[in-house]
Every structure is written in C-alpha cells, then in structure tokens.
C-alpha positions as CSV (number, residue, x, y, z in Angstrom):
1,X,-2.9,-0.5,2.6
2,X,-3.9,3.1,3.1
3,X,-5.9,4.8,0.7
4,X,-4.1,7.7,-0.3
5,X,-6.0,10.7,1.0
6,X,-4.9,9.0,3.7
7,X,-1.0,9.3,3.8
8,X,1.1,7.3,6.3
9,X,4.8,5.6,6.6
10,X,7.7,6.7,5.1
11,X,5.9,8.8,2.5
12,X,3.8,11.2,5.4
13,X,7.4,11.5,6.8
14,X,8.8,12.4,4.4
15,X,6.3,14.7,2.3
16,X,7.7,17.1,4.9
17,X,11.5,16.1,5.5
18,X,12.1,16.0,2.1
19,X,9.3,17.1,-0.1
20,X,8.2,13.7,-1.5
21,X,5.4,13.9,-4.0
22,X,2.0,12.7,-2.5
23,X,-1.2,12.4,-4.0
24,X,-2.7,16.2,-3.5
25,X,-6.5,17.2,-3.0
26,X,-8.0,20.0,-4.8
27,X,-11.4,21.4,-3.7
28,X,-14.2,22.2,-6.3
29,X,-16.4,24.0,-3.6
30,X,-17.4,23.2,-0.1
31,X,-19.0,20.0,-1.2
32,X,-16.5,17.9,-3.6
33,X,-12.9,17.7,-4.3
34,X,-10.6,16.4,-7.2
35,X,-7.3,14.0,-6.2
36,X,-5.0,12.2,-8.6
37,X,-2.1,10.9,-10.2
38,X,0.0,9.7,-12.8
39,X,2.9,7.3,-11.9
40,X,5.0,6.3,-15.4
41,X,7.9,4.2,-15.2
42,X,10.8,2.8,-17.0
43,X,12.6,-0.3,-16.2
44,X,14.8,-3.1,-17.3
45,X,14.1,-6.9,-15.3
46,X,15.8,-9.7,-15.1
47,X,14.9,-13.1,-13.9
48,X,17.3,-16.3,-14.0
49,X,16.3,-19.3,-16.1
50,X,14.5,-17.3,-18.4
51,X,16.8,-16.8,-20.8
52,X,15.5,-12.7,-20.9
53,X,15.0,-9.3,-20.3
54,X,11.6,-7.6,-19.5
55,X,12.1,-4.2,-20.7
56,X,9.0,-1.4,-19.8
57,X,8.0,1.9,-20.3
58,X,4.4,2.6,-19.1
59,X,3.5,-1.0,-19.7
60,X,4.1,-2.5,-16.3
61,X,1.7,-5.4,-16.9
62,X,4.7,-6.7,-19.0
63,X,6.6,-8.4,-16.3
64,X,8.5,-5.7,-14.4
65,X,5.7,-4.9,-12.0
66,X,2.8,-3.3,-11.2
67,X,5.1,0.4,-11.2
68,X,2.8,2.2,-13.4
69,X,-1.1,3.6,-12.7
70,X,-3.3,6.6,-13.0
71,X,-5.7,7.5,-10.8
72,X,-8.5,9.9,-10.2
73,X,-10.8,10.3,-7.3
74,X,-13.9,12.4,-6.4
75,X,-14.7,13.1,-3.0
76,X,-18.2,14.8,-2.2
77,X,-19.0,16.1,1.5
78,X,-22.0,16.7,3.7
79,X,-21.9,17.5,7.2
80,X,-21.5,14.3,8.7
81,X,-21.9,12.4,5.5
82,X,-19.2,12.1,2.8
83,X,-18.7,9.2,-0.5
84,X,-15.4,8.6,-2.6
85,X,-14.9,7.1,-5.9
86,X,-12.3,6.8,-8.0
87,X,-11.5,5.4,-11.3
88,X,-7.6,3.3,-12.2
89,X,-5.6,2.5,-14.9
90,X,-2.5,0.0,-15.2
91,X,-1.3,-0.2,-18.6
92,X,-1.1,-3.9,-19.7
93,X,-2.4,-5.3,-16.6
94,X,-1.8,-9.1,-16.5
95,X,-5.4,-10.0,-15.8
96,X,-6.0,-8.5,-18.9
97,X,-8.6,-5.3,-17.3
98,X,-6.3,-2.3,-17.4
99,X,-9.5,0.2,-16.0
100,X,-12.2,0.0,-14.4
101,X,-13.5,1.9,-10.4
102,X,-11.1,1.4,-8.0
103,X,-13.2,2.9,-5.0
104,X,-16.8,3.3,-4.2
105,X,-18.3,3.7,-0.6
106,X,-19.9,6.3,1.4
107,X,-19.0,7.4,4.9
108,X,-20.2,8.7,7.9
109,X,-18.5,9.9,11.1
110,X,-19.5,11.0,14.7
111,X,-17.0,13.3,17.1
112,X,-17.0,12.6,20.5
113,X,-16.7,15.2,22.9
114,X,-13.9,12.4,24.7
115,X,-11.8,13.1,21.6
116,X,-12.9,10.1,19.7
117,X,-14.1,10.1,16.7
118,X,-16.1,7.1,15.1
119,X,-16.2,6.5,11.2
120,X,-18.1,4.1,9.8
121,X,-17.9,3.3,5.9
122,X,-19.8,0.8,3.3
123,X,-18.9,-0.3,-0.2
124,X,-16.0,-1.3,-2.2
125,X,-12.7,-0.2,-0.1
126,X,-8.9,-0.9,0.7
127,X,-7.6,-3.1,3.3
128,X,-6.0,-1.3,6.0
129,X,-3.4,-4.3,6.5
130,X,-0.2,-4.0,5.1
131,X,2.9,-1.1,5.6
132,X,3.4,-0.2,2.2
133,X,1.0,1.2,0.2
134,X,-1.4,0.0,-2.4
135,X,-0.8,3.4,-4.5
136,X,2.8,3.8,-6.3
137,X,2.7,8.2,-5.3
138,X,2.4,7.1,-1.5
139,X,5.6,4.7,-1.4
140,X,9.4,5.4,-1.0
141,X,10.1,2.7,-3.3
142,X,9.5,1.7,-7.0
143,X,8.9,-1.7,-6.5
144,X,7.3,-3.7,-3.2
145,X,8.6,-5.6,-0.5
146,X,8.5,-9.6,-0.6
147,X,5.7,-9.3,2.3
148,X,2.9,-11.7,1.2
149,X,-0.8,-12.2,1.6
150,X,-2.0,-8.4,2.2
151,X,-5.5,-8.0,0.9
152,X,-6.2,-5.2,-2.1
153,X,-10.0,-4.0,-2.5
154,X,-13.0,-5.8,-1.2
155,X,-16.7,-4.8,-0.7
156,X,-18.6,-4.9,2.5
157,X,-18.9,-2.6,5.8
158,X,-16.0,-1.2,7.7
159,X,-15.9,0.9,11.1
160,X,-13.2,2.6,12.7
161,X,-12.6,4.5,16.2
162,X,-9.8,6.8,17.3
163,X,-9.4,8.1,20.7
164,X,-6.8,10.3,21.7
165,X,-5.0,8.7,24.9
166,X,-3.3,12.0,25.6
167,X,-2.4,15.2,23.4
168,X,0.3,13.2,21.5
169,X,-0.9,9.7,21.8
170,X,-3.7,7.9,20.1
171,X,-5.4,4.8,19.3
172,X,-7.3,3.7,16.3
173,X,-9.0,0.1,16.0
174,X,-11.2,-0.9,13.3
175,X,-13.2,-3.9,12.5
176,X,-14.6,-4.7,8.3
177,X,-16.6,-7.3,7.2
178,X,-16.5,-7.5,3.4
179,X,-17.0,-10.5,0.6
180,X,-13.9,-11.9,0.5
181,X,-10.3,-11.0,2.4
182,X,-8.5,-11.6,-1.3
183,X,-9.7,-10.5,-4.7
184,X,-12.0,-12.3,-6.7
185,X,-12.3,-12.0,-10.1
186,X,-12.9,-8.6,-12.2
187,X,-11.0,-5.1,-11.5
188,X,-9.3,-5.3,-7.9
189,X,-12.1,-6.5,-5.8
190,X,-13.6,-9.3,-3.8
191,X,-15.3,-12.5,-5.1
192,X,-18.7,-11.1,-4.6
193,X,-20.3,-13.5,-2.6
194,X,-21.4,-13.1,0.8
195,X,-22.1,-16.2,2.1
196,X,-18.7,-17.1,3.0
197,X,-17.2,-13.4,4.4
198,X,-14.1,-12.3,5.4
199,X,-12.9,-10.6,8.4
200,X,-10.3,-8.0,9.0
201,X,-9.7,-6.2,12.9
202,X,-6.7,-3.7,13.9
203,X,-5.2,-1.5,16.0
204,X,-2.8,1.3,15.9
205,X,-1.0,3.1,18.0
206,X,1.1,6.3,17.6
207,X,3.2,8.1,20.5
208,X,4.5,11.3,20.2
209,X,4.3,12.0,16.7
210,X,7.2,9.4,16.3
211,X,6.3,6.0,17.0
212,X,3.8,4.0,14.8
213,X,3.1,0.5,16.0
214,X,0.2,-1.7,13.9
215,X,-1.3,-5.3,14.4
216,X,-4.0,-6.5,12.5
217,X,-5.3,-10.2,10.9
218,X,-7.4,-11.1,8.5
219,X,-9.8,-14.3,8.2
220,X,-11.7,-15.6,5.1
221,X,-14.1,-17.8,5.8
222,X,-14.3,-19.8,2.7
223,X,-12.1,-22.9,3.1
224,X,-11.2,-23.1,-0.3
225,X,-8.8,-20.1,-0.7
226,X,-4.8,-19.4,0.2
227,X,-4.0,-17.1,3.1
228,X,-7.1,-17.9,4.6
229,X,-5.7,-16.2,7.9
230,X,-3.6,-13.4,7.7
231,X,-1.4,-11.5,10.6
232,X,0.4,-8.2,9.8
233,X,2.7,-6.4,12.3
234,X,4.4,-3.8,11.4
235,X,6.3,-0.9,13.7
236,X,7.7,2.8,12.2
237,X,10.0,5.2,14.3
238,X,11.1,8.7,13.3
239,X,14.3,8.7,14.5
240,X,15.0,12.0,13.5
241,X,13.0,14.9,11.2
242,X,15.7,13.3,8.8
243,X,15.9,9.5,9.2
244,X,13.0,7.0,9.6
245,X,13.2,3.2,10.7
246,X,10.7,0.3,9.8
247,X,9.3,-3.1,10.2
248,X,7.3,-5.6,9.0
249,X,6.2,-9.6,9.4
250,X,3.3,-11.2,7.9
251,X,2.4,-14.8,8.0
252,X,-0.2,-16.4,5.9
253,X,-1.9,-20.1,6.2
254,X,-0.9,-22.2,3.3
255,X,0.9,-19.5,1.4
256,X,3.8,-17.9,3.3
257,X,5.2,-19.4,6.8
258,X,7.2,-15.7,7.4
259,X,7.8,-12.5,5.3
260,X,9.2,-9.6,6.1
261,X,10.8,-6.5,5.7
262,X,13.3,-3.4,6.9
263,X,13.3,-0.5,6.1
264,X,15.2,3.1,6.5
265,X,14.3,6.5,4.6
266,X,16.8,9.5,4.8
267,X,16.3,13.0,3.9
268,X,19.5,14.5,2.4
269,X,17.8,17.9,1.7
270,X,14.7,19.1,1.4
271,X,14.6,18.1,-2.1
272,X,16.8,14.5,-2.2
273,X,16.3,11.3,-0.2
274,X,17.5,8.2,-0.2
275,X,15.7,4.9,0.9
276,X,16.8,1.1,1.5
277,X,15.0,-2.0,2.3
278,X,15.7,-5.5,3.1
279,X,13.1,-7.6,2.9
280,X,12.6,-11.9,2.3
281,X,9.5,-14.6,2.5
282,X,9.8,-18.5,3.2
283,X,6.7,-19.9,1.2
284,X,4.6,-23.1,2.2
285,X,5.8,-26.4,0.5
286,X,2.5,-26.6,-1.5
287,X,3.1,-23.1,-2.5
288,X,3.3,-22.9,-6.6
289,X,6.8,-21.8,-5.7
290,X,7.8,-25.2,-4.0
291,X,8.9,-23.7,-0.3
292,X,11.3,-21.4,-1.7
293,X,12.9,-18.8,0.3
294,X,13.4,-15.6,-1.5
295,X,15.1,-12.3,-0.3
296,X,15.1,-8.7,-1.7
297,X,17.5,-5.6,-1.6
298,X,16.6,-2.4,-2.7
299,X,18.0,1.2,-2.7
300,X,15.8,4.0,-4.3
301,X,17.4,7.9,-4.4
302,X,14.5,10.7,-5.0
303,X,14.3,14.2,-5.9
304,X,11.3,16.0,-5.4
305,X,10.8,19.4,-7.5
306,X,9.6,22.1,-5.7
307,X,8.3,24.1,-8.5
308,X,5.8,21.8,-9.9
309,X,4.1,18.6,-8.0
310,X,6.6,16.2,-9.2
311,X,9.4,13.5,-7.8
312,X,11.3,11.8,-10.1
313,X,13.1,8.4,-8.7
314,X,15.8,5.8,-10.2
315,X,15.8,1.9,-8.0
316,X,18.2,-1.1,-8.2
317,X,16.5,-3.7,-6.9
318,X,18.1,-7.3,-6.3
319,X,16.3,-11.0,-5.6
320,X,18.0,-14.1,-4.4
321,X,16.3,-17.3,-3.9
322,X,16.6,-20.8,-3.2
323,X,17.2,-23.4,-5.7
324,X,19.8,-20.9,-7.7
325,X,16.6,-18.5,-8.2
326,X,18.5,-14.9,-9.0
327,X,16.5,-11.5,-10.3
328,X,17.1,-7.8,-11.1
329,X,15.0,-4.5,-11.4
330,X,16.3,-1.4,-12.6
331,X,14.1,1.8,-13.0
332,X,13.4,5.5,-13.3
333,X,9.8,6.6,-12.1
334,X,7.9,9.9,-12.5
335,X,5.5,10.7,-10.2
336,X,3.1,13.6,-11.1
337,X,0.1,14.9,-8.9
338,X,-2.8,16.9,-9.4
C-alpha cells in the first residue's frame, strides 16, 4: 500500500491512458502543499444466510465496505527535509472512530551522484506491501481483492534506496521497523508498543517503463498475533498504452494458506475504461472462517471527466465460497480531487 502522492499500478497507468482521477497536489508556496479527496459511494450488498440486504450511501461502515473516505494532506518542504500529515474520515466506521490522523512522519532524502537516491522516513506511515492501494482515488476498483494479511498504518522508522540500473531500469529496496506489522487499537495504527516490533523489507523492480515486479514480507515479532509472517508478490505489465496485466499472492501464518488475484485494466478512450479481476483466498482451519475457500469476480467501467477532477465508476462484484457461502456488491462511486 502506496501512499497516494505516491501513485502506482493500474491507477499511474491509467491516469494517463485514460484520465483516471488521482489524488492531485496543489502548492501553497515553495514550502507546503495541499492534497485530497472525497470518495462517496452508493451500493446494494448481499450476503447468503443472512436473510438481507446492506444498502449504503456514504455510510460504508454499514456492511458494504470500506468504499467511502475523505482525506486531506499537508506536505511542508525544506531542502533536504520534508514532513506529511494528513487527517481521514470513513463514515460509520465499524470500529466505531470514523476520524482521526491518518499520517504523520517526517522525511529526509540524500541524492547520489550514482543515481541513487536514499530516503529515510520516521513516524506513523503506510506499509508498502500490498498491490492495491490503501486509498479508494488510487484503485481501479470499488471494492478490494480477497488478498489477505497486508498491513495498514504503523509507527516506527522506514528507509528506502533506489538506484537506477540503467536509463529505463531501476531498483528500489526498503527496510521499516515500526510497533507492530498489523493495527492495534485506535484510528489505523499499530499497537503502540515497542518491545515486541515488527519488520517489513522489499524490493522492486521496473524495466522499461512497462514491467513492475515486487517481493516483500513482513514479521511481527509478538507471538500472540495472526499473520505473524507475511509474503507479498506481486508482478504489473503494460501491455500496451491501452491494456495492463496483473498479479498477486500473499500467504499469511495462521490466517490465509494462499490469496490471490488477476487483474486486467483497459483504456477504451481517453475518458472510459474498463477493469476486471479475479481474485480467491484459502483460509487456515483455525481461521474464524473455518478453512473456507472464497473467490471473487469483479468488473468496474469508469469515466473520467475531463473538465473538472472527477471519475465517476459503477462495479458488480460477485463472492463464492465453500460451505454454500454466496455474496453480491453493486455500486456507483464518485471520486472527487482537489
């Protein structure tokens, strides 16, 4: 998970194929600058057994997903020294906090005359595991893949290299030590307590401006917590300006023996895509969920107005499961930056 200054996957792709709305930056002066958005949904969901329907509009906390947020950040620059903070809101969270301050750390980076450049960051910050991101703007999709045990927000230190291999190829790795790999309680962050860590390392690699290819894992070294140990792999290719291809597989100790997803995002025109995924988990028997095996399909058309920063998208989502387990999402979403 990306922050979202920080644009990558299907949504960098297609912010330029097809004009998909991203989070925008707007400068104050030479020192700070403004970044938000508002993501509002509307959906009908449907889950077997229950007897039913989850209706929402801006309420996502309800039951048909986390598909609704605003956001504003602040970013303040000097020289090599920069900090970020931002503040959140999820109507009707489930947790029962809908606000609170998303991000809060300071940076500082070093060029290397090589043409690597070292950033080091401290305080509360997003995991850089996962493909999809964290924020609704920066994803193709409404809804999220079935890929389990991908950290949120955490506190600690972070530091990351890139190095350019050649003039189209580079290589970023980064190492974090923070409080906790999962979130503890209070508003998306870790448990607070450093005397049992967690760990995160990873590498990327991109060739040619088409091929993204990610491996990362994740350790928490308190024994007491699910997806103790984390792996993410995940692999993009831009087939074309027009059609992108993706991958993913996590596995996670005592919560998830194998999820994964695919993935494929085409621009129709400059204003109207079209994206699909595939995507399914096989839990642990002690999971809450008994070893079930779950799959997803999803199909989310876009249109992205060129006139004012704003994509409006529509999803039918579908979940199968073991043990006659059978769900449905339907949705419109309107994605609004500033």
């Amino acid at each position: 998970m990306n922050r979202c200054l920080k644009i990558t996957g299907f949504s960098a792709l297609l912010s330029a194929a097809a004009g998909l709305q991203t989070e925008a930056t707007v400068p104050l002066n030479d020192y700070l600058a403004l970044d938000g958005y508002v993501a509002a949904t509307g959906a009908i969901a449907h889950e077997s057994g229950t007897g039913r329907n989850d209706y929402g509009l801006f309420n996502s906390g309800t039951g048909v997903g986390a598909t609704d947020a605003v956001k504003v950040g602040l970013t303040g620059k000097y020289e090599s020294f920069s900090a970020y903070a931002s503040v959140y809101y999820t109507p009707t969270r489930v947790t029962g906090t809908d606000a609170g301050i998303l991000d809060a750390y300071a940076t500082w980076a070093a060029d290397f005359g090589t043409g690597g450049k070292l950033v080091i960051s401290g305080g509360k910050f997003l995991s850089n595991l996962g493909y999809e991101s964290f924020y609704p703007i920066n994803n193709v999709h409404v809804t999220a893949a079935l890929a389990q045990g991908i950290p949120a927000y955490h506190t600690g230190l972070k530091a990351d290299f890139t190095t350019a291999l050649t003039d189209t190829n580079t290589l970023t790795t980064g190492i974090a030590v923070v409080d906790s790999l999962h979130p503890g309680r209070g508003f998306w962050q870790g448990d607070g307590n450093f005397s049992d860590v967690g760990f995160e390392v990873y590498a990327k690699f991109e060739l040619n401006n088409e091929i993204k290819l990610f491996a990362g894992v994740g350790y928490d070294t308190d024994n007491a917590v699910n997806a103790q140990f984390v792996l993410d792999l995940w692999a993009e290719y831009a087939v074309t300006k027009e059609l992108t291809l993706a991958a993913e597989i996590t596995t996670a100790k005592d919560l998830v023996d194998l999820s994964w997803l695919v993935g494929a995002n085409y621009a129709v025109t400059d204003n109207f895509s079209v994206a699909g995924r595939v995507s399914g988990a096989k839990f642990k028997n002690n999971n809450t969920v008994n070893g079930r095996k779950l799959y997803s399909f999803t199909l989310t058309p876009a249109y992205t107005f060129k006139t004012v920063p704003l994509t409006i998208r529509g999803e039918a989502a579908y979940v199968h499961g073991s043990g006659n387990f059978n769900g449905y999402f339907f949705g419109a979403q309107a994605l609004f930056s500033f």
